[in-house]
C-alpha positions in Angstrom: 17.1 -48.3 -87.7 15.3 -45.5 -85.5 18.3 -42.8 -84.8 16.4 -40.7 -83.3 16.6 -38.9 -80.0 14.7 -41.4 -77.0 13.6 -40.0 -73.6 16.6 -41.9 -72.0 19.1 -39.8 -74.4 17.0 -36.7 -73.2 17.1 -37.2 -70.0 20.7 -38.6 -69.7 21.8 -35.0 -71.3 19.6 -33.0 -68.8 21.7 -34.4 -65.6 24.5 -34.2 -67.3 24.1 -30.2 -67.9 23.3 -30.4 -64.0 26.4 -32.3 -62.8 28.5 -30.6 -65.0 27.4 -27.2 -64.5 28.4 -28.0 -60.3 31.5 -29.5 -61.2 32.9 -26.0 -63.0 31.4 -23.6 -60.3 32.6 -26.2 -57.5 36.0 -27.0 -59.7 36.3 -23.1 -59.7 35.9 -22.5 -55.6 38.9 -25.3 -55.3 41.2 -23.4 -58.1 40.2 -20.7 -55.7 42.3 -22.5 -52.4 45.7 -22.3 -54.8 45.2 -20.1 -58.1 48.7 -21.2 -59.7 48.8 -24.4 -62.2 52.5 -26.2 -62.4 54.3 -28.8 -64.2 56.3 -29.8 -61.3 55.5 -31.0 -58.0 57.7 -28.8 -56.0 55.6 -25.6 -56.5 58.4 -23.7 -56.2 57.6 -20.3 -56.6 57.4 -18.6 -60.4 57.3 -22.1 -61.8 53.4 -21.8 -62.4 52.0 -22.1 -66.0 49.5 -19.8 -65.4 48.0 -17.9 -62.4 44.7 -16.7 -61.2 45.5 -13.8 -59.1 47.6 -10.9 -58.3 49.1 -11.9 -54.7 53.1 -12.2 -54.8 54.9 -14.1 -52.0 57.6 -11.2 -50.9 60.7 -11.6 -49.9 61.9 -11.8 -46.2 58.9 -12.7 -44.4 57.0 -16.0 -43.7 54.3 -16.4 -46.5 51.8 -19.1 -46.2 50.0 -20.9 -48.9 46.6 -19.2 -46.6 48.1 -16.1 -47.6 47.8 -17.3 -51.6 43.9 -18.0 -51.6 42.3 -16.0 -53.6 38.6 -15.8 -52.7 35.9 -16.2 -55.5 32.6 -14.7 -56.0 29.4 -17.0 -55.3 28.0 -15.4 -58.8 31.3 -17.9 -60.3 32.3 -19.9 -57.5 30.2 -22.7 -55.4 29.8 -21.8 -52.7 32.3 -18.5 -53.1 33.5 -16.5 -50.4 36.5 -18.8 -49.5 34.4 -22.2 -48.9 36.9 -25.0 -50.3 35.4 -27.5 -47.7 31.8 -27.2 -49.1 33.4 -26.5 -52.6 35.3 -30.0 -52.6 32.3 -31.5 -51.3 30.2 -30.3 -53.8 32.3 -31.2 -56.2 32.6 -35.1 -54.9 29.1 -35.0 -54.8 28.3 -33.9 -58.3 31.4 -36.2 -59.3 29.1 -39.0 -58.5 26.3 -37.5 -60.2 28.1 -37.1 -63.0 29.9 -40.6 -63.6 26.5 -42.3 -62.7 24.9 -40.1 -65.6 27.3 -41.1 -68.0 27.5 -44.8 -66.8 23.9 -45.0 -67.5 24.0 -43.0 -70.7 27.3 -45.4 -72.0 25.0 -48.7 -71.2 22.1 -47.6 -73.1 24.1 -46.2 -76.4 25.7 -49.6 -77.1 22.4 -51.3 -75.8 20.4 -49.7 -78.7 21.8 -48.8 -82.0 22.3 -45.4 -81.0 25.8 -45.8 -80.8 25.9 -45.3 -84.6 25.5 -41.5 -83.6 28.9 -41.6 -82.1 31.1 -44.0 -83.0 32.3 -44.2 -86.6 32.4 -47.2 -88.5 34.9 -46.2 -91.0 38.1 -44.6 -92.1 36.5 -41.7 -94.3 35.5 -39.8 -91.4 38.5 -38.1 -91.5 38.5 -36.7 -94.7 34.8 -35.7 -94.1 35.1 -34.1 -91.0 38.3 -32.2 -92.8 35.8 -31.0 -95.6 32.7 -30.2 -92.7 35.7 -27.9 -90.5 36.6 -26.4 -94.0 32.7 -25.5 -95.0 31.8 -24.4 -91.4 35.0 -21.9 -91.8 33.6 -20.2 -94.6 30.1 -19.5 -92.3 28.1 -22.1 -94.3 26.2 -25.2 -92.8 27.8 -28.9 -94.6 25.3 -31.7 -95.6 23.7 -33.1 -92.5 24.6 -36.6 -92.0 23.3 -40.0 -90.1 22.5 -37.8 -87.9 25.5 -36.2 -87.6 28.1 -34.8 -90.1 31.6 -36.2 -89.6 32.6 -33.2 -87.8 30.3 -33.7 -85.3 30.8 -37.5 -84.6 34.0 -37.4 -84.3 33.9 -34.0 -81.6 31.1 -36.0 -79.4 32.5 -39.3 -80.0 36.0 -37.5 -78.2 34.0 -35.8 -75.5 32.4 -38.8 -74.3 35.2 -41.4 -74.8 38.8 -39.0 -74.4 38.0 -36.1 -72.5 35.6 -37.2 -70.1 37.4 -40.6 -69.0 40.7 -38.0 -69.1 38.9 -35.8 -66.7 37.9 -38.6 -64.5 41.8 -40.0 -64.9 43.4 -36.6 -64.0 40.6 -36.6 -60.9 41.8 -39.7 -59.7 45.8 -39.1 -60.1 45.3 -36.4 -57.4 44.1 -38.3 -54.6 46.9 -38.5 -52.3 45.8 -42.0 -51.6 45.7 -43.6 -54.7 49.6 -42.1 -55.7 50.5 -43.4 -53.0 49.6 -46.6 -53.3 50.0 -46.4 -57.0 53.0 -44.2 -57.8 52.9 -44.9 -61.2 49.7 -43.8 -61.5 50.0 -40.0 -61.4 53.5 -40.7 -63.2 51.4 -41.5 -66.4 50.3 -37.6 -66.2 53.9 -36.5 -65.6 53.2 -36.0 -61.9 50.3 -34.8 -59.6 50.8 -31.2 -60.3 50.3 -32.6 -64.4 47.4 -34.1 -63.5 46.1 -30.8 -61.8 47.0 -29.0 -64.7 45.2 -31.2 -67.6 42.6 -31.5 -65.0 42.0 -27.9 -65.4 42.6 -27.5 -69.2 39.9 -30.3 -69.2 37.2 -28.3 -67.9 38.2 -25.4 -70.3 37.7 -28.3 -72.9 34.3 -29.0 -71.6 33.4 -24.5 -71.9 34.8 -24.3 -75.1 32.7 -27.7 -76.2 29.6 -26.3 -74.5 29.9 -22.6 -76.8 30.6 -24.8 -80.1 28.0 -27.2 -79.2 25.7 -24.4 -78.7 26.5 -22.5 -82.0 25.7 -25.5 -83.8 22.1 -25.8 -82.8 22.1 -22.1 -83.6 23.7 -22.4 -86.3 22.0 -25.6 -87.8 18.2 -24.3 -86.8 17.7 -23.6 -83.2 14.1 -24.7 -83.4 14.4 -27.9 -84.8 17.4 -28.7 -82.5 14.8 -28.1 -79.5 12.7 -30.0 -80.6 14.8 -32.9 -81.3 16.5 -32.7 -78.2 13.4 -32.0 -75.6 10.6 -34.0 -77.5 12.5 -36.3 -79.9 11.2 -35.0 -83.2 13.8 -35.5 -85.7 11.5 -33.6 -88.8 10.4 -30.4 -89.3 8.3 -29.8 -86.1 4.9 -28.3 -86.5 4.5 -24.7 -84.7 2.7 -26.2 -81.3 5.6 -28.9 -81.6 8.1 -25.7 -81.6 6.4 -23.7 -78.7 6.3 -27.0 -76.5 9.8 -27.8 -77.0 11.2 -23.9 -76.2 8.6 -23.8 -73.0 10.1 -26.9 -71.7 13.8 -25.5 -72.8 13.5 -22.6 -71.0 11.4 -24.6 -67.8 14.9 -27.1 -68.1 17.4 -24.2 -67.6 15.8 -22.7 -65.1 15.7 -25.5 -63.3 19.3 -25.8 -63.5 19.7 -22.4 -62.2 17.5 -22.8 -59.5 19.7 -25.7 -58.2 22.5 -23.5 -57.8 20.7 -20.7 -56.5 19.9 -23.3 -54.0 23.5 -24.3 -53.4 24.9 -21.5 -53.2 22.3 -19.7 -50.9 22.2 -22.6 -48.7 25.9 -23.3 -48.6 26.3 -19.8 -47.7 23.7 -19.4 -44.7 23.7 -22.8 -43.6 27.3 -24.2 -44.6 27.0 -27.1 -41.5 23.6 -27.8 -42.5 25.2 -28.4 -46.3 28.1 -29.9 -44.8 25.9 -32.7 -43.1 24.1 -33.3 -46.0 26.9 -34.0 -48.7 28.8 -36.0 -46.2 26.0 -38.8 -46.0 26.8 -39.2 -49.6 30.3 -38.0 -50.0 32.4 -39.4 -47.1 31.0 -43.4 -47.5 32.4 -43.6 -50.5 35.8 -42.0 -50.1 36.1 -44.2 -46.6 35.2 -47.4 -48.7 36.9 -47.1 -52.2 40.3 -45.0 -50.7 40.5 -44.9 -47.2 41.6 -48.3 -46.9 44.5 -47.5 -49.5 47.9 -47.9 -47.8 51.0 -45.6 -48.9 54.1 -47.6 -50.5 56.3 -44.3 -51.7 59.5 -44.4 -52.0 60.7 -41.1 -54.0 64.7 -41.3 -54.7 66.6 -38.2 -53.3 66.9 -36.3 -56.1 63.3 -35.7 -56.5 63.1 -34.1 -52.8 62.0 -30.4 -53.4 65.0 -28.2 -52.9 63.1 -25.2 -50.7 60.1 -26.9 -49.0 56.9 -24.7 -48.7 56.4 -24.0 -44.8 52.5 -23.4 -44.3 50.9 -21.5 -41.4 52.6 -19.6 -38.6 54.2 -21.0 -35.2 52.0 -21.1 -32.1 52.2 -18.0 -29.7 51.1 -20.6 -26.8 53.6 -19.9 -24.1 54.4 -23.4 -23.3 55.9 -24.1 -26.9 57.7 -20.7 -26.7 59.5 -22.4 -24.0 60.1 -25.3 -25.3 61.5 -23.6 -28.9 63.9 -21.7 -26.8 65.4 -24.2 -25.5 65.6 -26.9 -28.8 62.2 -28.7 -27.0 64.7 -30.1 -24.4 62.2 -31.3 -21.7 59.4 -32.1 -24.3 57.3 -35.4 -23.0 54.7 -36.8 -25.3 51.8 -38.0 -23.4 49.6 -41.0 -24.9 47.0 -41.5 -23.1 42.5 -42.2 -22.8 41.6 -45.6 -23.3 45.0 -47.4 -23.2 46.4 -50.1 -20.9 49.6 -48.4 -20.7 50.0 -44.6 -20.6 53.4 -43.1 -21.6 55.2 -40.6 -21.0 58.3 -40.4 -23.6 60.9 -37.7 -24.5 61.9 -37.0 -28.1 65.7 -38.5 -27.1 62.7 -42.0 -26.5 60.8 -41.5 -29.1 64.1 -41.8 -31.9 64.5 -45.0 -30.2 61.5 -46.5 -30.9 61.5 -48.1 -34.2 63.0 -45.5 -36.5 61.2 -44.9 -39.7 62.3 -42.9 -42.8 60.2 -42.3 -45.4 60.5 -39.7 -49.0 57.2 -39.2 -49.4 55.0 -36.5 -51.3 53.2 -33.7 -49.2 49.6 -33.1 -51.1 48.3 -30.0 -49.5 44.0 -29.5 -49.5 45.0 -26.2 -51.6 46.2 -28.0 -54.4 50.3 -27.4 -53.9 52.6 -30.1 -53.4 56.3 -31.4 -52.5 58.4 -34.0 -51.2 60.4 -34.2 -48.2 62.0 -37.1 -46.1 60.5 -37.5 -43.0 62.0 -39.4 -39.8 60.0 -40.2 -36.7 58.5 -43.1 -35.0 55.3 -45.4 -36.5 51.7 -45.0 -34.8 52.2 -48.4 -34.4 54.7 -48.7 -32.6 53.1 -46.3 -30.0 50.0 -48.3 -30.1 51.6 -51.5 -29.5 53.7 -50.4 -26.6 50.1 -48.4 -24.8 47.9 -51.6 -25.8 44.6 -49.8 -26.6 41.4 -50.9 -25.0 38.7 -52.7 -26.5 36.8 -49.3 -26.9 39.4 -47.4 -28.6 38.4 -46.4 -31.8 40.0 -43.0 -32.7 43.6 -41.3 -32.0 43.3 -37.8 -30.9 45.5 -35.6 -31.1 46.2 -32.5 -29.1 48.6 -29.6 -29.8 50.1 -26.5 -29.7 48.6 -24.7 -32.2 46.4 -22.0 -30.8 45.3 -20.5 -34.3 46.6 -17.2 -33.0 46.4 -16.0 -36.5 42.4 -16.6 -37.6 40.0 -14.1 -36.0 37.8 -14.9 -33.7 38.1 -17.8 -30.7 38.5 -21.2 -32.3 40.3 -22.9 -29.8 43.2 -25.5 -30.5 44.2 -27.0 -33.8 43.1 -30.8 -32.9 42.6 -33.8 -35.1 41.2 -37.5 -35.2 42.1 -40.2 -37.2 40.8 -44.2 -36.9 42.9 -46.9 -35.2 43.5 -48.5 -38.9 44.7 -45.5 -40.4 47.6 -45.6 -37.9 48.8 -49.1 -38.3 49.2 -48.0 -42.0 52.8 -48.6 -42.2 53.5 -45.2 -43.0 51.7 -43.2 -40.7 54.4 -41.8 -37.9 55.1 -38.8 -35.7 57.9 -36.9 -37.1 60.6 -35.5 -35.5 62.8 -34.9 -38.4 62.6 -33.6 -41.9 65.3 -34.1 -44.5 67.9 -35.5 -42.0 67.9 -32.5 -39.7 65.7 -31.8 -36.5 62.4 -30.6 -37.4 62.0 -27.0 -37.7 59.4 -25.1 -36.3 57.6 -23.9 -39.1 57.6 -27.4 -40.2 55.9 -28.4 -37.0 58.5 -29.6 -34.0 58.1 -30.7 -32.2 56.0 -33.8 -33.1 54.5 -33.7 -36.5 52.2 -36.3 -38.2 52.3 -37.8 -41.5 49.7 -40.0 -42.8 50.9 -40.1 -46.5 47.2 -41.5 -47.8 45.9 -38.3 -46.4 45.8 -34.4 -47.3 47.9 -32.2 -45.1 45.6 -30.8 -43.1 44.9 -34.3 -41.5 48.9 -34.4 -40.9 48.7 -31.9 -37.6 52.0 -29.9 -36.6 52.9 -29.0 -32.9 52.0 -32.0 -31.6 52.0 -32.5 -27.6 49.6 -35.6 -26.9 47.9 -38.4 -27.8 44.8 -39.5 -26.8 42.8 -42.5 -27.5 39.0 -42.2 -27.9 35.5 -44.0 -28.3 34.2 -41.3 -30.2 34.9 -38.0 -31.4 31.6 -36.7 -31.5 31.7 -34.9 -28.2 34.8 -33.1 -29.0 34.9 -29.4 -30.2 31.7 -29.3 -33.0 31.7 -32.7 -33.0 33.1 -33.1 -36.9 36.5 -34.7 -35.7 38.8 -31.9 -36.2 39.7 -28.3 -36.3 39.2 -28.1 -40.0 36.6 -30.3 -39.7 35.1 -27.9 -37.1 35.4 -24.3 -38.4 35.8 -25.0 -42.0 33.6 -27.8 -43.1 36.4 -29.9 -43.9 35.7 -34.0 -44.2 37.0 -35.9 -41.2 39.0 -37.7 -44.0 41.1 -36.9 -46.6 41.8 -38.9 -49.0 41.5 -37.7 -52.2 
C-alpha cells in the first residue's frame, strides 16, 4: 500500500489554499456590513457576543444598521472599502470553488487507499493522540506514524469531515430561503444569528488550523514536508529534490497572492466589470438551487422581537411628506405596464383584498435579523385582479425613496422581482406591522415582503407597480437600486 502523496492530493490542496484564502478575505468584507455576532435573532442592541468596532448606537436619534458598517481595509478585506456586494459575491464564487475542491478531493481519498491517512481504523487513537499532544507540549517531535501520528489523523480527519461540512451547514442555515422553507433547519444551530455565529468561529477554526498545520511542517522538517507535499517524495529528498520543491513552493504562494492582488485591484477599479463576471457564475446557481424555495414560516408570538430594528431614513420627497402628514389619507397605489387591467386602489381597498398575516423573520444583507408580523395584501392577488400580459415578466416597483441621505445623485430606490417570486404565497405589500398601521420608518405606506429574500429586495415607500418585459433598460440595467449603485445581485436569496 503506496501512502504516499499523488499529484491529485497535490493539486486538490493547492485550490483549496486558493478558495479558502477568498473565503476569509471575502468572509471578512461581509463581517464588515454588521461587525456584532449574537445568540439571538432579535439583535437587540448590547446582546452581541462579540463586536468588531467602536461605533455605539446613541440614544435619541434614529440610528441605522448603514450607520453600523464598519469599513475594512482591501490589505484584510476583499474587496475592502465597504464593498459587501462584490464581497458576497466573491465569497459565493469561491464557495463553489471550494466545495467542488473538496468534492473531488473526498471522491478520490476513498477511491484509493489514501483514506488510511485520515480516517482511523481503531479505538487506540485516542490514547495515542493523548500521548502525541502530551510530547508535542514538552517541544519534542512524537514517532512519526502511517503517515501520520495519531494527533494528526485525528485533527485532519475533523477538518475535512466536522468543520468543513459545519461550515458549509452554518452557510446554508443563513440563507433566508432555505429557513424559510425549512424552519427547522437553522433551528438545529439555535437560530440564524447561531449559525452566523459558529459560522464565524468556523473560520477562526480554519486560521488557527492553518498556524498549527504550518508549525508542524516546521516543526517536523520543513524540507522534507515540501518535498512531500509539492513533488510527492516521502524519503529523505536529495538536495536538487529540495531546491525544486521550495522554487515551486514559493512559485505556488505567489500565485495565490497574485489572485488576490487581482481581485482586489480589479474589484476596486472596475467593481461592474467584477460584478458581471461573478454573476455568470454566481446568480445561476442561487436562481436554480434557492430561488424556487417558497417561505412556510409561521413563528408563534412570543418569538416576535420586542423593539424592531428600523433601517434607513424616511424620504424627504414632498409628495410622501404630504401624505405622512396626513396618516397617507389619499394614498392610490397604481399597478400598471403590461396588464389587462390597470388599478387604481386606496390603502382602505387594498385591506380588502385578501388579507394576509404572516410572523415571519426579517434577514437583513448586513447580517442582523428579527421577526415581526406583517399584514398586507398577496402579489397575487394584485396580479390576478390586473391579469398580466403575455409579456410580463418582472414586477417593478417604484417609490418614494429618494436616497436623500447617500451622496451624490442616485435617483429613486426601485426594485424588480420575477412574476413567480410574487405568486409565492408569502410575498405581499404590507400595510401593517405587528397589528398596528405601518410606521414610517418601517416603510408606509406600502412595504414589500418576500420572506425567501434579503431585505433589500423587500422595498419600503412603496407608490406603484409596474409590470415589465425586461428590466434591462431601467436605471444601470442590474434590476434595482442596490443592484445599480452597489453591485448587489438582482436576487437574494441566500
Amino acid at each position: 500500500m503506496d501512502l504516499g502523496f499523488p499529484l491529485w492530493v497535490r493539486l486538490t490542496h493547492f485550490f483549496d489554499i486558493v478558495f479558502l484564502s477568498l473565503l476569509v478575505r471575502s468572509g471578512i468584507e461581509i463581517l464588515g456590513a454588521h461587525p456584532m455576532l449574537y445568540w439571538n435573532d432579535d439583535c437587540r442592541p448590547g446582546s452581541e457576543w462579540v463586536r468588531f468596532t467602536h461605533k455605539r448606537m446613541p440614544a435619541g436619534e434614529l440610528w441605522t444598521a448603514e450607520d453600523e458598517k464598519q469599513p475594512y481595509t482591501p490589505a484584510v478585506a476583499l474587496p475592502g472599502r465597504d464593498n459587501l456586494g462584490l464581497g458576497r459575491y466573491w465569497h459565493f464564487a469561491a464557495v463553489a470553488g471550494w466545495i467542488l475542491t473538496g468534492a473531488v478531493y473526498v471522491v478520490l481519498l476513498f477511491a484509493s487507499p489514501q483514506w488510511r491517512r485520515l480516517v482511523p481504523t481503531s479505538w487506540q487513537v485516542f490514547p495515542q493522540a493523548w500521548d502525541a499532544l502530551l510530547t508535542y507540549l514538552q517541544f519534542q517531535s512524537p514517532p512519526t506514524g502511517d503517515p501520520f501520528n495519531a494527533l494528526q489523523q485525528l485533527t485532519y480527519f475533523a477538518v475535512v469531515f466536522v468543520l468543513s461540512p459545519l461550515q458549509i451547514a452554518t452557510g446554508v442555515a443563513m440563507s433566508p430561503a432555505v429557513a424559510g422553507r425549512f424552519p427547522w433547519f437553522s433551528k438545529l444551530f439555535g437560530g440564524r444569528q447561531a449559525a452566523r455565529s459558529l459560522h464565524f468561529l468556523g473560520l477562526v477554526a480554519f486560521l488557527g488550523f492553518t498556524v498549527h498545520h504550518v508549525a508542524l511542517v516546521v516543526g517536523h522538517g520543513f524540507v522534507e514536508g515540501m518535498a512531500a507535499i509539492v513533488l510527492g517524495v516521502e524519503d529523505e529528498p536529495t538536495p536538487a529534490q529540495a531546491a525544486i520543491a521550495l522554487a515551486i513552493a514559493i512559485l505556488g504562494l505567489a500565485a495565490v497572492v497574485a489572485v488576490h492582488v487581482w481581485a482586489t485591484r480589479a474589484s476596486l477599479l472596475q467593481p461592474r466589470r467584477m460584478q458581471n463576471l461573478l454573476q455568470r457564475l454566481v446568480d445561476p446557481l442561487q436562481r436554480t438551487l434557492l430561488q424556487p424555495l417558497r417561505s412556510r414560516q409561521a413563528y408563534p408570538a412570543e418569538q416576535i422581537t420586542p423593539i424592531p430594528r428600523p433601517n434607513g431614513r424616511p424620504p424627504r420627497d414632498p409628495d410622501h411628506v404630504r401624505l405622512a402628514e396626513h396618516g397617507f389619507d389619499g394614498f392610490r397605489l397604481h399597478v400598471g405596464g403590461l396588464v389587462e387591467h390597470p388599478l387604481d386602489l386606496s390603502l382602505d381597498e387594498l385591506r380588502q383584498l385578501s388579507p394576509a398575516t404572516q410572523t415571519t423573520k426579517h434577514v437583513c444583507i448586513q447580517g442582523w435579523s428579527q421577526v415581526v408580523t406583517w399584514s398586507g395584501v398577496p402579489l397575487s392577488a394584485l396580479l390576478d385582479r390586473c391579469a398580466p400580459l403575455p409579456q410580463a415578466r418582472y414586477l417593478l416597483f417604484h417609490t418614494f425613496d429618494d436616497k436623500w441621505e447617500h451622496a451624490g445623485d442616485h435617483g429613486y430606490y426601485y426594485t424588480t422581482i420575477d412574476l413567480d417570486l410574487a405568486r409565492h404565497p408569502q410575498s405581499i405589500l404590507a400595510y401593517g406591522m405587528n397589528d398596528q398601521p405601518l410606521p414610517v420608518p418601517f416603510g408606509a405606506p406600502l412595504r414589500l415582503r418576500l420572506e425567501n429574500q434579503l431585505g433589500y429586495k423587500m422595498v419600503k415607500f412603496v407608490r406603484a407597480v409596474e409590470l415589465v418585459a425586461d428590466y434591462h433598460s431601467i436605471g444601470e440595467g442590474k434590476g434595482g437600486w442596490r443592484e445599480d449603485v452597489l453591485n448587489y445581485s438582482q436576487i437574494a436569496p441566500i
